[in-house]
N, C-alpha and C positions, 0 to 999 in steps of 0.2 A: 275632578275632570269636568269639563265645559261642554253642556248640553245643545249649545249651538255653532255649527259650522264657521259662525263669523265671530270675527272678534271684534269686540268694542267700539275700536276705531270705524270698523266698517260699517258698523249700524249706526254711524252717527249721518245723520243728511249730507251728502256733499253737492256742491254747486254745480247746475246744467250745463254743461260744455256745448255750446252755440257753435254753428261753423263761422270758422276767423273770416270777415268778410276780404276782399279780393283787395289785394294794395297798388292803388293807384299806380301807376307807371309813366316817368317822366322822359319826352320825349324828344329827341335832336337831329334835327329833319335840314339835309342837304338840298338848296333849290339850284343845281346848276342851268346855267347857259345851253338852248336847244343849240347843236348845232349842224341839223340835218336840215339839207336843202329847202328854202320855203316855208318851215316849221316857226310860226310866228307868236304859239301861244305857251301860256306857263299854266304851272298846276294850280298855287297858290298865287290869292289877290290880297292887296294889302291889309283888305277887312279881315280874310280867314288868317289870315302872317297874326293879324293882332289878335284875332281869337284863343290862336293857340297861343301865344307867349303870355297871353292875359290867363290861362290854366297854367302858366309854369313852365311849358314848352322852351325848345330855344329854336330858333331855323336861323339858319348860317345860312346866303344867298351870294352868288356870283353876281358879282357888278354888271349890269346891264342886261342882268337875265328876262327882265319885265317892259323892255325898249319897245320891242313890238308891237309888244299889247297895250303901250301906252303906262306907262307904269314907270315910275322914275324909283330910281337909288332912294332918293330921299323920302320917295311917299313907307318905303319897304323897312329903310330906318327907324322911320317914325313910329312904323306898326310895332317894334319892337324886334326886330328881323338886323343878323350883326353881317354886315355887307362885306367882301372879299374879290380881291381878285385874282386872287388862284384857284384856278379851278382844283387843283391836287386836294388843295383844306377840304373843299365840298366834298368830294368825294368818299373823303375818308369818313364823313359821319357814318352813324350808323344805321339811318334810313334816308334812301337818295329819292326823289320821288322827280317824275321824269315824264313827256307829254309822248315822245320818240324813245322805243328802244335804244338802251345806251351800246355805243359802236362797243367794238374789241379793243379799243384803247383805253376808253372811257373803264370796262370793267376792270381792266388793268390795276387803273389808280383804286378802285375799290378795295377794303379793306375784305377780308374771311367773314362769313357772317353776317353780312349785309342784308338790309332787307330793303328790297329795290320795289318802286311801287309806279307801274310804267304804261302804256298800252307797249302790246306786243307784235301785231302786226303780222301775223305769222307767215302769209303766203310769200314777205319781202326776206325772211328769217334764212341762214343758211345751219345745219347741223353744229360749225362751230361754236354761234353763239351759242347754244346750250351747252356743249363742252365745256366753253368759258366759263359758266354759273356753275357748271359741277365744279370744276377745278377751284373755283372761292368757296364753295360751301354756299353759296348767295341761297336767301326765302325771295322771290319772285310772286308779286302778284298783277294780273293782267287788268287793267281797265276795263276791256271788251268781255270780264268772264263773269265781272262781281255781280251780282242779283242784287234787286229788291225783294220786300216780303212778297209782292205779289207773283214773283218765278219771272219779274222781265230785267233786262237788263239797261238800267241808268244811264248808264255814259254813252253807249251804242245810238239809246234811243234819243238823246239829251241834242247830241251830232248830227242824227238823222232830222231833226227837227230843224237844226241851222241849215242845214244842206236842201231840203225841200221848200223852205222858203226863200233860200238865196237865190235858187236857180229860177225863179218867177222872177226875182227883182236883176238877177242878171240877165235873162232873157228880154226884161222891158230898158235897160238901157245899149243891147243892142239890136232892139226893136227902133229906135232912135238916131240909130247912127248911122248917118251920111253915106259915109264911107261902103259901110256892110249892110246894114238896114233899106226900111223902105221910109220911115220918117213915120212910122206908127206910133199913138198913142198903147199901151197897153190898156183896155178897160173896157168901161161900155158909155159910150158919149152918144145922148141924144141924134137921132135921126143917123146915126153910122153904124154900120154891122160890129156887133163886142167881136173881140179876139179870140179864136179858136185853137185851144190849146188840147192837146194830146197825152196823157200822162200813161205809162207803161209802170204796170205794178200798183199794188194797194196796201204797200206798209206804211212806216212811219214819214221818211222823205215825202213818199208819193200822196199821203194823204193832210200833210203841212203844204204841199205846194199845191194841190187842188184848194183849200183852206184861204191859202193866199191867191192864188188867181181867182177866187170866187168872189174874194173879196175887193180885189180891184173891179169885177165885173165881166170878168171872159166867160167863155160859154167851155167846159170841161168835159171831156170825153176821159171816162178810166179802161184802161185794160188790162186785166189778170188771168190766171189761166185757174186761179181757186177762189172759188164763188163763198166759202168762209170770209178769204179778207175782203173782196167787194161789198158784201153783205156788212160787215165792219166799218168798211170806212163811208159806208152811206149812213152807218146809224149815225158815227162818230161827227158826220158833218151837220146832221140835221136836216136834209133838203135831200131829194134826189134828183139823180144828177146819173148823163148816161154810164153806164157800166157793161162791160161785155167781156166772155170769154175770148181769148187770142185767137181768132178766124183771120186767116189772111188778106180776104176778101172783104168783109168789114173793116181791118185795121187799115188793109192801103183806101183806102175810101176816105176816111178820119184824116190818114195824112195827108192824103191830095188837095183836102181846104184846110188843114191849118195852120196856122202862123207861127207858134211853138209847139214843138215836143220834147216833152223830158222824159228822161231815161231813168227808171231808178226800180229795175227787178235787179235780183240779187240768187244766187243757185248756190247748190252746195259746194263746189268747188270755184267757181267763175260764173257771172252773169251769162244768162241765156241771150244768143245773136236773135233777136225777133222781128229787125228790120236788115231786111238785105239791101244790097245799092242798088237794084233795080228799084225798090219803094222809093229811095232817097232820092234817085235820078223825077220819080213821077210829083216828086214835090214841089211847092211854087216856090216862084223866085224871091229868092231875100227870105225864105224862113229861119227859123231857127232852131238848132236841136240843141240842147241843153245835156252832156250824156251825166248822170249823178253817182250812177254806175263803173266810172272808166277806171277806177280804184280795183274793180275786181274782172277786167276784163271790156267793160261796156255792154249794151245793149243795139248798139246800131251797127252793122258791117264798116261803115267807114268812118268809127271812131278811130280818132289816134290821141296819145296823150300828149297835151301840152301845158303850158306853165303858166304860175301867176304874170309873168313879165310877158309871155306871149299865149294871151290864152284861146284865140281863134286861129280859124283855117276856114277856108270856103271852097266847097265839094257839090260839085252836080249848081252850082248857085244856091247851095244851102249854108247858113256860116253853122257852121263847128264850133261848141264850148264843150271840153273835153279835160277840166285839168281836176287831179283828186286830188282829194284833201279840200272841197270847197272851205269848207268850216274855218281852215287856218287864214282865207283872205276876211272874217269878223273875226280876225285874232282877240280884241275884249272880250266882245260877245261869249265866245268860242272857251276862252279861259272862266268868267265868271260863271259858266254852263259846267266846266270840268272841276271847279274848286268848290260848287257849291253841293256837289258832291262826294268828293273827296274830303273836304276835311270835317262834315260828320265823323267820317270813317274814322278817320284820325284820333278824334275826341275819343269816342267812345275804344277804342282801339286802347288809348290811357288811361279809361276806367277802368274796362276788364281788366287790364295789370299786364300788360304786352301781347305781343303778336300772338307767342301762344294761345294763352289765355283769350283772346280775343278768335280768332278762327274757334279755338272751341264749343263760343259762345254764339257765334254770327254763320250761319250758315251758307248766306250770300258772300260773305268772304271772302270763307272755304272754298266757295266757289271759283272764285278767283285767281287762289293758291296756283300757279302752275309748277314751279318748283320749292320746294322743304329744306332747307339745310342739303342742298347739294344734289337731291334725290327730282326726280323728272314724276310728278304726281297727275298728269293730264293725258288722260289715253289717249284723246285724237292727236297731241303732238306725238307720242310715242308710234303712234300709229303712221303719221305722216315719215319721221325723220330714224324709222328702227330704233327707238330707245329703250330700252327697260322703266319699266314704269310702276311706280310703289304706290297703293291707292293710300289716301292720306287720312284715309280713316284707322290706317293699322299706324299710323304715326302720329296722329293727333286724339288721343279719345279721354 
């Protein structure tokens, strides 16, 4: 009888079983055609097109999807991108990636399964879209939700930066114009009073377009009503420069001599009204307001929104720039800002070995995740549109 518990075989050494590392995951990325009003930019540019089919990728692209932004068929071919013109083929791939929420037709053509990678939009969103995505089973991830390591968010901020410096360089070419204008230079020229510009709010917009009219030479007044981000965006500038809490009485003062103001606070459900049309009537002739804000309601009483084809109106002798979505009129701009962040994501997204595996691994993702294989994982949408809502930690762990 055998005086030890193991047999032979088992006291012989056997080999350290290592964890199997994580198997690459290869990937076939849908670029359709935007085709919501105004919407000028794509996800992918031809450099990321080649990035990823240079790892093995494949991206199937709708003919003329990149026209806007400047982007030919052929530059997309080249990248290694197989060009189409039905939109049905795109669709059906199995990761659609999209600048606009896709309509209720668009999900349509989607296949079960799908993993849609889009901004969302939400306050424009009706209950059925999400229906829609349950009813496919669709993984949805939102633009506006994915983090960086630092807890900010990329694409939001990425946007907010086109949009605060566009609205200085929109405000000095119709600082210019005949028509609207007074025939002002924007800047500071020798022996002439610089331009007196007004900015409302001290995020990312508001403190890119202080940045850029400092830069040209105007004289900057900020106002916020939280002395954190004023304090913020004075370090972030390097110079000080006025700042003040939202007082009535100071703010119509500021507006009564200046030449531009932009609009760009932002509230939890809709921008806050912090100019009434009695300040707008007290302001000089031929100013300009600029609203940055009219995407979530505006900041000035007698904002109203209008379009890229017609983007003023002139109220009290003030002209109106009022159209949202600034970003999409530097549609390149605008896309090489959106792809040069997205398709890291992507990359690495085929490292960890698919979506699963990848939200697992990326917490800024996760973040992002707002529907799972069918299920509505984002409480504030649940919370906005009554949905039941799965936290995507008891589905992903």
């Amino acid at each position: 009888m055998s005086l030890t518990p193991f047999t032979k075989q088992q006291l012989i050494p056997q080999e350290e079983k290592l964890e199997v590392g994580r198997h690459k995951s290869e990937l076939f990325i849908g670029l359709p055609a935007e085709t919501s009003y105004q919407e000028r930019r794509i996800c992918l540019t031809p450099d990321a097109v080649n990035s990823l089919t240079a790892h093995g990728h494949r991206v199937l692209i709708e003919s003329g999807a990149g026209k806007s932004a400047s982007y030919s068929d052929k530059e997309y071919s080249d990248a290694g991108a197989e060009v189409t013109s039905d939109p049905h083929k795109v669709f059906s791939c199995p990761i659609i990636l999209k600048v606009e929420p896709p309509t209720s037709k668009e999900i349509e053509m989607m296949n079960p399964e799908t993993l849609l990678i889009s901004a969302l939009q939400l306050k424009t969103q009706k209950k059925e879209f999400f229906e829609s995505l349950k009813a496919k089973k669709i993984t949805a991830i939102a633009f506006e939700y994915i983090k960086d390591e630092d807890g900010s968010y990329p694409a939001v901020k990425s946007l907010s930066e086109i949009a605060g410096t566009a609205s200085i360089l929109i405000a000095a070419e119709l600082m210019i114009s005949q028509k609207l204008g007074k025939g002002l230079l924007f800047g500071n020229i020798t022996g002439v009073s610089p331009t007196e510009v007004v900015i409302l709010g001290a995020g990312t917009a508001a403190e890119f377009a202080a940045k850029t009219a400092i830069g040209l030479g105007a004289s900057v007044k900020v106002f916020d009503n939280s002395i954190n981000k004023l304090r913020r965006l004075q370090n972030n500038l390097n110079q000080r420069i006025f700042t003040s809490t939202i007082q009535e009485k100071t703010l119509l003062k500021a507006l009564m001599r200046c030449d531009v103001a932009i609009g760009a606070m932002r509230g939890k459900d809709r921008s806050p009204v912090v100019v009434s049309e009695t300040m707008v009537e007290r302001m000089k002739r031929g100013a300009v307001i600029i609203d940055v804000s009219i995407d979530t309601g505006g900041c000035f009483e007698t904002s109203d929104v209008t379009t890229h084809e017609k983007p003023t109106f002139v109220k009290h002798n003030v002209t109106h720039y009022c159209v949202p979505n600034i970003p999409s009129r530097y549609s390149k701009t605008a896309s090489l800002s959106i792809s040069n962040i997205i398709s890291p994501f992507l990359l690495q997204m085929a490292d960890d070995g698919g979506i699963e595996s990848a939200i697992r691994c990326n917490p800024g993702l996760k973040n992002g995740v707002y529907f799972y294989h069918g299920r509505l994982t984002n409480r504030s949408i649940g919370e906005w549109f009554t949905i039941d809502v799965t936290d995507i930690n008891l589905l992903v762990f």
